[in-house]
Every structure is written in C-alpha cells, then in structure tokens.
Z-matrix of the N, CA and C atoms (Angstrom, degrees):
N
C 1 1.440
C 2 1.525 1 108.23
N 3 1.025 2 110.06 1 140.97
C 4 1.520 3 126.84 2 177.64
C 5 1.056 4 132.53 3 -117.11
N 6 1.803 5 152.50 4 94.51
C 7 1.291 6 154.77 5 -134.74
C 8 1.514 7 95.63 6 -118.41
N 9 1.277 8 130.76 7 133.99
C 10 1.177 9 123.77 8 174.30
C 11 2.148 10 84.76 9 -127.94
N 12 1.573 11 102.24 10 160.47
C 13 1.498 12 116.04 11 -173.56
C 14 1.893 13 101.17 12 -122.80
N 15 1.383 14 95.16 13 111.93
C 16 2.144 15 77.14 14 179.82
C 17 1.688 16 83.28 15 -119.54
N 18 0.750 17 106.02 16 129.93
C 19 1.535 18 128.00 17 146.76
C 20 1.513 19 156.19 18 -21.24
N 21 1.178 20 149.73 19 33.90
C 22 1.092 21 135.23 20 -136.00
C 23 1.514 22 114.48 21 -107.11
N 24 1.612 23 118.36 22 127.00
C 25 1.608 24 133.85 23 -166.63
C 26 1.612 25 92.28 24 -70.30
N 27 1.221 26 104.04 25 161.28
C 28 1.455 27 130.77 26 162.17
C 29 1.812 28 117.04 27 153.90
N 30 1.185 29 98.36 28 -152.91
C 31 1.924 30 91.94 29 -173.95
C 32 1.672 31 110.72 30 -88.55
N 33 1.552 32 115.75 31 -14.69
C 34 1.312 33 118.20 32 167.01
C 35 1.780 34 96.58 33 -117.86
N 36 1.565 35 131.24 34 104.13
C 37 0.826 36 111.50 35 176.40
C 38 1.366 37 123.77 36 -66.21
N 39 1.549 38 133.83 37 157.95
C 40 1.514 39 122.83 38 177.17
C 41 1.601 40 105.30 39 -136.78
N 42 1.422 41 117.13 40 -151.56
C 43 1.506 42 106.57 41 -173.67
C 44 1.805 43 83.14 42 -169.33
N 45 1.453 44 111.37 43 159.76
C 46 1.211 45 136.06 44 171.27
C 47 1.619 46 125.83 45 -103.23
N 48 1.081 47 126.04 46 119.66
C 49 1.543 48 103.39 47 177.18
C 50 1.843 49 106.12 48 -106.03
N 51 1.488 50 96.73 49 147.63
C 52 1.579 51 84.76 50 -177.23
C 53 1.541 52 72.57 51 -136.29
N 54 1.518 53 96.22 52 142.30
C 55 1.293 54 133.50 53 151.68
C 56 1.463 55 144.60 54 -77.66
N 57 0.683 56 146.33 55 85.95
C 58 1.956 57 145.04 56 173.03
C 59 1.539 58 117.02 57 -120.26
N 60 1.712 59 80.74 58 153.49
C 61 1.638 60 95.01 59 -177.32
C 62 1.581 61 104.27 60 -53.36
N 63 1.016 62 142.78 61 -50.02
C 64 1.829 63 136.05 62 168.02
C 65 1.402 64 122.54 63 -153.44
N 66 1.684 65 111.92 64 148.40
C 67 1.207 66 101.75 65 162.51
C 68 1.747 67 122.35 66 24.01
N 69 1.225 68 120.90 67 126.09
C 70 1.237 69 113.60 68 146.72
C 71 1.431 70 114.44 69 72.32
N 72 1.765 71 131.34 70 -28.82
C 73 1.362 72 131.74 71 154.43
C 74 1.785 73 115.36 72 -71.21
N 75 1.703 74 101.38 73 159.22
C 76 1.478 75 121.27 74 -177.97
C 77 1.601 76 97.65 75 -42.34
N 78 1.549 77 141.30 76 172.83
C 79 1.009 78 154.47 77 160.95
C 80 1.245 79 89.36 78 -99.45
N 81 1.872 80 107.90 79 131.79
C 82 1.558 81 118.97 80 173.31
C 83 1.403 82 99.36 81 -104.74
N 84 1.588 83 143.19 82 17.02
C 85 1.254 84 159.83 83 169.44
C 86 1.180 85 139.14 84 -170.71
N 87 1.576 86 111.04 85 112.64
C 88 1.805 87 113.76 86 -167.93
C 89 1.881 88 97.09 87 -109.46
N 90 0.808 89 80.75 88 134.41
C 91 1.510 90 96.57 89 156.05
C 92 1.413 91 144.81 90 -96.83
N 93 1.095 92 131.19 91 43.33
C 94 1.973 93 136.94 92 -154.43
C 95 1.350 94 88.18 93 -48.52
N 96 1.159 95 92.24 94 153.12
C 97 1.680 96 125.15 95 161.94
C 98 1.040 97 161.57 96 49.89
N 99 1.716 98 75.42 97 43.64
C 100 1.153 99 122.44 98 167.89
C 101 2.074 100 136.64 99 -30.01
N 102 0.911 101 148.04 100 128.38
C 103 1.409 102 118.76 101 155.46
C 104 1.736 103 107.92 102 -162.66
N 105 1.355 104 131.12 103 150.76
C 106 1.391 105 174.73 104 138.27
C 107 1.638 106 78.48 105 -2.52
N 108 1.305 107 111.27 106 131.70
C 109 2.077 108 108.83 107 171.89
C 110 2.091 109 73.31 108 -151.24
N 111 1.179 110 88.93 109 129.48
C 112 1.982 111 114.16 110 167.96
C 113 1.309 112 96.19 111 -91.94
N 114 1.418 113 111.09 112 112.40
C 115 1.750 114 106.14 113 171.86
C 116 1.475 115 102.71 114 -115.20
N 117 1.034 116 135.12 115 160.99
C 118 1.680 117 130.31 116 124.97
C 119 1.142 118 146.43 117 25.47
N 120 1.647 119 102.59 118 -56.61
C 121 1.382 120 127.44 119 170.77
C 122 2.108 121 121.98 120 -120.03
N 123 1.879 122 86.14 121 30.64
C 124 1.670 123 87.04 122 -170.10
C 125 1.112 124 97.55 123 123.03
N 126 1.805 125 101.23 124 164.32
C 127 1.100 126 112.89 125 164.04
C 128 1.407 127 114.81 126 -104.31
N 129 1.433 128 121.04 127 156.08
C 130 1.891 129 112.43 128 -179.69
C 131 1.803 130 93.14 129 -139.88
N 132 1.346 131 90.54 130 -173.97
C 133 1.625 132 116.13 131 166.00
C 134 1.443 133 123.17 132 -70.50
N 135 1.285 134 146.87 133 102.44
C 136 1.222 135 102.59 134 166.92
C 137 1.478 136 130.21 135 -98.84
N 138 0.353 137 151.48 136 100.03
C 139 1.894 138 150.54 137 -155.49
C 140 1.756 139 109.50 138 -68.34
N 141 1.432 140 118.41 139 158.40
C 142 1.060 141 99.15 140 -137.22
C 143 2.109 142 92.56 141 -81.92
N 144 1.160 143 96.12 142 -163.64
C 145 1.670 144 101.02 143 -161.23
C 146 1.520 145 114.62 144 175.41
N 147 1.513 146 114.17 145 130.27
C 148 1.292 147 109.97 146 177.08
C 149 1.736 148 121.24 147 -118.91
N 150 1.570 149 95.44 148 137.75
C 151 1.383 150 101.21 149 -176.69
C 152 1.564 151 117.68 150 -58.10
N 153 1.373 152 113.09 151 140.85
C 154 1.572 153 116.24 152 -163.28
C 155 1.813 154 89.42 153 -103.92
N 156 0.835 155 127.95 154 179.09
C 157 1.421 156 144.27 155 178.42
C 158 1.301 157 133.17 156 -87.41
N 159 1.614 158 107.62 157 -2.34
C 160 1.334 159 123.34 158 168.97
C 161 1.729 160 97.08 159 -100.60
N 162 1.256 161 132.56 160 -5.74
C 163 1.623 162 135.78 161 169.58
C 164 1.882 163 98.16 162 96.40
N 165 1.324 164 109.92 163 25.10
C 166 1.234 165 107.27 164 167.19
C 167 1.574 166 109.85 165 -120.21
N 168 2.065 167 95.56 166 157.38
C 169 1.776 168 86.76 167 -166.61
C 170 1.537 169 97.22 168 -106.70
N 171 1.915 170 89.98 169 150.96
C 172 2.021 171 94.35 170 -176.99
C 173 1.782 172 85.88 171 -93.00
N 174 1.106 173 113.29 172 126.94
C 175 1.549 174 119.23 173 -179.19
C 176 1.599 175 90.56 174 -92.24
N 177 1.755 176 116.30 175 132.39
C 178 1.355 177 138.97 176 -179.43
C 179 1.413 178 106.11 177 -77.72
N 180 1.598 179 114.26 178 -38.43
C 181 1.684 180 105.37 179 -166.46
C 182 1.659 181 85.08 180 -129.33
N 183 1.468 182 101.15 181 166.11
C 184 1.787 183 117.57 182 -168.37
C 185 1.982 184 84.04 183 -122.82
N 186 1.166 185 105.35 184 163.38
C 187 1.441 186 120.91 185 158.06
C 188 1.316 187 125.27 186 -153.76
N 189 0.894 188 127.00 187 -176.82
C 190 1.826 189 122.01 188 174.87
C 191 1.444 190 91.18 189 -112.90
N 192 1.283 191 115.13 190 174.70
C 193 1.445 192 146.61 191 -142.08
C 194 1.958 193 70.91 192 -97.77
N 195 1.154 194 125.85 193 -61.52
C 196 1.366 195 120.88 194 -176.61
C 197 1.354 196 144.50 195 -22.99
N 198 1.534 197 85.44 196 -73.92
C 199 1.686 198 128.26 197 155.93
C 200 1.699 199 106.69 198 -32.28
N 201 1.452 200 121.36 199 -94.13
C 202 1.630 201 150.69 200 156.62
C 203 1.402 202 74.60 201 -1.47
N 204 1.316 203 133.56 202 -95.66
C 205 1.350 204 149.01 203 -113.24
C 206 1.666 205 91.91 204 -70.39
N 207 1.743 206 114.67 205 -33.35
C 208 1.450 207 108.80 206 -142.83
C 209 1.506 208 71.81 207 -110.63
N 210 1.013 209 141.75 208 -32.80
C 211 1.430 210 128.51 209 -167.89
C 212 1.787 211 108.54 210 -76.84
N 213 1.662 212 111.12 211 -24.75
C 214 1.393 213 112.42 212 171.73
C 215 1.531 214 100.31 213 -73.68
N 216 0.975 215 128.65 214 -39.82
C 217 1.698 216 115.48 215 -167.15
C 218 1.287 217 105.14 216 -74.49
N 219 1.774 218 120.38 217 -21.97
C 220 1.469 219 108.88 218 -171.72
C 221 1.574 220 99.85 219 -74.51
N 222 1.290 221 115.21 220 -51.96
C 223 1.486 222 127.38 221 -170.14
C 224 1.919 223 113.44 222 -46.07
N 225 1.663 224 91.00 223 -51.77
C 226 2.175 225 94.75 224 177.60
C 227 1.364 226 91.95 225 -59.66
N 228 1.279 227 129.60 226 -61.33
C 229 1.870 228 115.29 227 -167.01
C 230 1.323 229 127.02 228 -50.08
N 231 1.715 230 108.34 229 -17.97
C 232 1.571 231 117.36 230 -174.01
C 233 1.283 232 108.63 231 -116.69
N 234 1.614 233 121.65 232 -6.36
C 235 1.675 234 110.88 233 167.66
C 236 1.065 235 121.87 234 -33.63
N 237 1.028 236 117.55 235 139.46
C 238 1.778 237 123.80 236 159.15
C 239 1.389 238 111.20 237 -61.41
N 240 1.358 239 112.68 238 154.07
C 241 1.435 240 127.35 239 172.56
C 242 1.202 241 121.33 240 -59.96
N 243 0.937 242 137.21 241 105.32
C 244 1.729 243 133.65 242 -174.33
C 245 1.711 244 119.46 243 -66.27
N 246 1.807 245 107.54 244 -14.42
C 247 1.641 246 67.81 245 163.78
C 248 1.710 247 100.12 246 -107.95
N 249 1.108 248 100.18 247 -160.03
C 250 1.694 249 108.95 248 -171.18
C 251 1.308 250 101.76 249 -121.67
N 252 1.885 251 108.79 250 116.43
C 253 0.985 252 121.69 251 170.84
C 254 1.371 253 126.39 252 -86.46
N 255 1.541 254 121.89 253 136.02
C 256 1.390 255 133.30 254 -171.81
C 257 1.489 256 122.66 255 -89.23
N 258 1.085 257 133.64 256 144.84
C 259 1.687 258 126.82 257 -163.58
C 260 1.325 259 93.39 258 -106.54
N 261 1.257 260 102.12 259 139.59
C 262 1.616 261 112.79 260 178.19
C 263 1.601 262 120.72 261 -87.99
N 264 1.249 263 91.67 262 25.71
C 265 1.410 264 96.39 263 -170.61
C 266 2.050 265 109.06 264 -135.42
N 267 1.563 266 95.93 265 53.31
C 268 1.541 267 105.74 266 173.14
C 269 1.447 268 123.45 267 -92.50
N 270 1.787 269 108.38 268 142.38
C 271 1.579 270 79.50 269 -153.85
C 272 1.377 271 108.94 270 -111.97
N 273 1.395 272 112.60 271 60.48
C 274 1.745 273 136.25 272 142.12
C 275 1.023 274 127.84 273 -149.92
C-alpha cells in the first residue's frame, strides 16, 4: 500500500490522503480534509467530521492507532513551509 499526502493552502490549512495499491498507481481512496490538531496528549490526524447538535463530532472515517500515526509522520515531513517565499525576479 502506498499513501501519498497533497496539501491544500487556505486560512485553515488541510491535506488529502490518497491511497493506492503502489507507488505510481491511481489512488483507489482519498480522503479530503484532513488536518494536524495539537492536543494535550500529542498531536494526531483528524479526519474530516461533522459537528452534531448536541456539540459532539460524528467522525466520517475510523483509523487504527497505526494508520493516524503513519499518516501524521507522512503529512509533518511534507508540510509546506509556512513562511512565503518571494521570487527575485519581479518585473518592477
């Protein structure tokens, strides 16, 4: 199995996980919307999830303690750079 992490900018950044049988094949499962939550006890994955109306969340995707673990290390190694680099090559 093969996990690839893509990224996506905005004001809450998040990340995608796509899945495939290996290297270099289609992903037979993506996951959007994704993102990094700093708790207390660590940081984890959270996958995406919607708040129910009693202020509790129905979580969409499940993982094992495994999974989380290997999909957080792929994601910190592939963050983007947080500040924003400028090209020296503007033309005024």
């Amino acid at each position: 199995m093969h996990i690839d992490i893509e990224w996506r900018d905005g004001k809450y950044p998040s990340f995608n996980v796509h899945i495939s049988s290996k290297e270099g094949k289609d992903a037979f499962l993506t996951i959007r919307g994704c993102k990094i939550i700093e708790s207390e006890k660590g940081s984890f994955v959270s996958f995406p999830a919607k708040k129910m109306d009693d202020g509790k969340y129905f979580n969409h995707v499940w993982s094992s303690r495994q999974f989380n673990d290997h999909v957080l290390e792929l994601a910190m190694r592939t963050m983007p750079d947080a500040t924003t680099k400028v090209s020296d090559d503007i033309p005024f």
